[in-house]
Structure formats: structure tokens, C-alpha cells
N, C-alpha and C positions, 0 to 999 in steps of 0.2 A: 504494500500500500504506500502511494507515495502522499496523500494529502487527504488530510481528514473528509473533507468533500465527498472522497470516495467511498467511504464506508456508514454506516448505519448508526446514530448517534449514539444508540445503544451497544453496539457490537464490545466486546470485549479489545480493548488495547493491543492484546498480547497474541489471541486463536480470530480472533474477527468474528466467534461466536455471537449470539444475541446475550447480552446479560442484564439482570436486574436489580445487583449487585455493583457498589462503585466503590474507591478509594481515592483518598485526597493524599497531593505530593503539596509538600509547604517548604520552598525553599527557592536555592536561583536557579537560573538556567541549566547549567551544570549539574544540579542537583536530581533535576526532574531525567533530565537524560539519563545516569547512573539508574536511580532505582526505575523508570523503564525497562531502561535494558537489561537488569535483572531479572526482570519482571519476563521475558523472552522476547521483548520489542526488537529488530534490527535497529543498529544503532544509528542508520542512516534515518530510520523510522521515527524513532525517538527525536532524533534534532529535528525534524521537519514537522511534527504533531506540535511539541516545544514551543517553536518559532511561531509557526501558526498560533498556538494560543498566544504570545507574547504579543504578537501582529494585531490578533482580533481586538485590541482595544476594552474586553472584558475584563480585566483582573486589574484589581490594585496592586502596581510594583512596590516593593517599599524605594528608602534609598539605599537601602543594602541590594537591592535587588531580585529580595524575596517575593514569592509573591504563590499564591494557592489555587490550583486546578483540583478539580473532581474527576474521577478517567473511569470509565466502564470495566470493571474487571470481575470477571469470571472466579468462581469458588476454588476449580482445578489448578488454573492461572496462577492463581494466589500462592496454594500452597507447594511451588517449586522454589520457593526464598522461603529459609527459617528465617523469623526474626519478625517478619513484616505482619501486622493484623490482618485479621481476615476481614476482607471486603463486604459490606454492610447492605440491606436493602437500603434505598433512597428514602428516607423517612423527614417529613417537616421537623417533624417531634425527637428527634435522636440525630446525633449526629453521626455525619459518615469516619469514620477511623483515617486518621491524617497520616502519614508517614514525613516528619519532619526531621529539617537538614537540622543536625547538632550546630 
């Protein structure tokens, strides 16, 4: 996949599965790409979703740079990185599990 456009808003990050489950990356650029491509994103994939969302004008940057995406990921997906929480339904009421940059 080269640009979000092409996939299903829902689709999982990592398999392009449909998912209804998501996880939040809170950190900078560099950040988001790392635990992506953990995650089994191609890393080419990863900077280009990345940039995309940096592009789209949606996210507060801080001035560090930081800044928070929500990304579709799948149950499966999830559990090939120990470490990382498992991926949440989309809930008003709960929040989604962040993975932030130390």
C-alpha cells in the first residue's frame, strides 16, 4: 500500500484486514514509524501513512514534535510485539491504549 487513500479506513495498518479495534502512537515522527514497523508495517509504508497524517492538517504537533494518531489494528497484529497493549474497541467512553514515545 502506498497511501492511505488506498485502503479502507478501517482496514488494519499492519494485514489490511477490516478491524474494529485501534491503537494510539503519541510521539514524533520517528516515533510513529518505529513502533509501525514493529507492528509489520513496510517501512516504506510506515513513513508514507506518517507523513500523510502529519500532511492532513488533523493532529496537534506539539513543539517537540509530538503529536497523536489512532491507527486500525487488528487483535492478531497486535500480539507479534510483547510489550505493546492490546488494541481496544473505538469506545466515546474508554479510551483507546496509546503507545507513547518515552
Amino acid at each position: 500500500m502506498s497511501s492511505m487513500d488506498d485502503v479502507d479506513a478501517n482496514a488494519c495498518v499492519s494485514c489490511d484486514t477490516t478491524s474494529e479495534t485501534y491503537l494510539g502512537i503519541q510521539g514524533d515522527e520517528d516515533w510513529h514509524i518505529r513502533v509501525l514497523g514493529t507492528l509489520g508495517l513496510p517501512w516504506d509504508d510506515a513513513y508514507d501513512w506518517v507523513n500523510e497524517e502529519i500532511d492532513s492538517g488533523r493532529h496537534e504537533i506539539t513543539s517537540g514534535g509530538r503529536f497523536t494518531v489512532v491507527y486500525p489494528l487488528c487483535p492478531e497484529c497486535a500480539t507479534r510485539v510483547s510489550g505493546y497493549p492490546a488494541p481496544a474497541l473505538w469506545d466515546d467512553d474508554e479510551p483507546v491504549p496509546i503507545i507513547g514515545q518515552p
